[in-house]
C-alpha positions as CSV (number, residue, x, y, z in Angstrom):
1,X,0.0,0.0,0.0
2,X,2.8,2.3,0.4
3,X,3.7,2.0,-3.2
4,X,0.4,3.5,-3.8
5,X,1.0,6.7,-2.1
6,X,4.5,7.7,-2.8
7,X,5.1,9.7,-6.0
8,X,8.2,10.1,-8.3
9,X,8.4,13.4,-8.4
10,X,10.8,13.1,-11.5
11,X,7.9,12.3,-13.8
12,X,5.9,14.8,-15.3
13,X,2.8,15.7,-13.9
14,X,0.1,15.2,-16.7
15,X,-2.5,18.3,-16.9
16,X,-6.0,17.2,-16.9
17,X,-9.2,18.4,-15.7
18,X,-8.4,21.5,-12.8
19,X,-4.7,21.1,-13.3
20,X,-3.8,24.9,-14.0
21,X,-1.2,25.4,-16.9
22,X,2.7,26.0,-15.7
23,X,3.1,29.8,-16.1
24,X,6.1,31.5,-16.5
25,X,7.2,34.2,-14.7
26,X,7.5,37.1,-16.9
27,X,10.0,39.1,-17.9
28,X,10.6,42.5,-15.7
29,X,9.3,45.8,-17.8
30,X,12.4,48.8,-18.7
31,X,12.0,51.1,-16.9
32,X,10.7,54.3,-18.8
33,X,13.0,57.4,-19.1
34,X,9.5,59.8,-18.9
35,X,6.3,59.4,-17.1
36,X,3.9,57.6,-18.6
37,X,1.6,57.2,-16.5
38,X,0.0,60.2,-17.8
39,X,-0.6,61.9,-20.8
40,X,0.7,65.0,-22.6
41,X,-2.2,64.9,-25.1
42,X,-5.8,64.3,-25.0
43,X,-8.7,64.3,-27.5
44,X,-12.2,66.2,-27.3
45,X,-13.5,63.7,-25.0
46,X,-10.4,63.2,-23.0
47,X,-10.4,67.0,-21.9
48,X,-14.2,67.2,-21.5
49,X,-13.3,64.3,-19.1
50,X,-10.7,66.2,-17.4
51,X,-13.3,69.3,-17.0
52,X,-16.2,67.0,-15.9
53,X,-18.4,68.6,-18.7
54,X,-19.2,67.0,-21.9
55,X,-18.1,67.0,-25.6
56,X,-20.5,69.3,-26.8
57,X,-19.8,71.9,-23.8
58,X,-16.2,71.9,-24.9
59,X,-16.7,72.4,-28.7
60,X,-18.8,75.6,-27.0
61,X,-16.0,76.5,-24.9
62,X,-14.2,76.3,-28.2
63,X,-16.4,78.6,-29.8
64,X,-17.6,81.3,-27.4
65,X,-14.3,81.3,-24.7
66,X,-11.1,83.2,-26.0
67,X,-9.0,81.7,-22.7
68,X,-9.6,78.2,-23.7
69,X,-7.0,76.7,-25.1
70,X,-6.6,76.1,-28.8
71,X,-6.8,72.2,-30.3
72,X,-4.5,70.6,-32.9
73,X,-4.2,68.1,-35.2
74,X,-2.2,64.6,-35.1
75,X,-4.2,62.7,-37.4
76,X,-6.6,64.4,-40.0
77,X,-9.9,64.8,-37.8
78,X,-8.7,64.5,-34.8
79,X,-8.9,67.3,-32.2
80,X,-6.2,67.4,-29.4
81,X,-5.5,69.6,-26.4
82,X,-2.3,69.0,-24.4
83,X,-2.7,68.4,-21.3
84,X,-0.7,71.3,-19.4
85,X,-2.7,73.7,-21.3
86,X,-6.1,72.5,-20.3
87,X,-5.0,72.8,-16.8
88,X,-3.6,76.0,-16.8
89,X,-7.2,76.9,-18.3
90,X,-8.1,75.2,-15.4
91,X,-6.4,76.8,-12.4
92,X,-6.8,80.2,-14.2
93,X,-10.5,80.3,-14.0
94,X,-10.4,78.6,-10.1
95,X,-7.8,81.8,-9.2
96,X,-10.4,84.1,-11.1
97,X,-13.5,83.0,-9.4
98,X,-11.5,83.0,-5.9
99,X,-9.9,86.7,-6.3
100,X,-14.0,87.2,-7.6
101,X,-15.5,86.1,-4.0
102,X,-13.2,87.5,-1.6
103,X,-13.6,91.1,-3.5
104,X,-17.1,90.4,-2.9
């Protein structure tokens, strides 16, 4: 009976039902030379995102607001708005409306 129980653990182990797949450890990511963990550009949606508005309220602000910042093209229709700009538009109007209440 003890022949039964012991195991050669030389042989290979045969997959079947429930046996999970041998996975290799993968191999360690370079390490990046910039941050990419976020983005210099953004599209339309990305910066009405970043403003908590929607699309069409930014093609408005596009239209009607002088201050907001001015979109380019990578591709052919895309519209893209770098990142630092959007938040400079950002903190700009915040310092506006603050120096607006405490004149108040």
């Amino acid at each position: 009976m003890s022949n039964l129980t012991t195991s050669n653990s030389n042989a290979p182990v045969k997959r079947g039902p429930g046996r999970p797949r041998k996975v290799r450890e993968a191999a360690p990511l370079p390490v990046p030379s910039v941050d990419v963990t976020t983005p210099l550009v953004v599209d339309r949606a990305g910066a009405a995102r970043m403003i908590g508005r929607s699309t069409s309220h930014v093609k408005r602000l596009e239209k009607s607001d002088p201050a907001w910042p001015r979109p380019f093209a990578v591709g052919v229709w895309a519209q893209n708005y770098l990142v630092a700009d959007i938040e400079a538009y950002v903190m700009a109007k915040a310092d506006a409306a603050k120096s607006a209440t405490a004149a108040a």
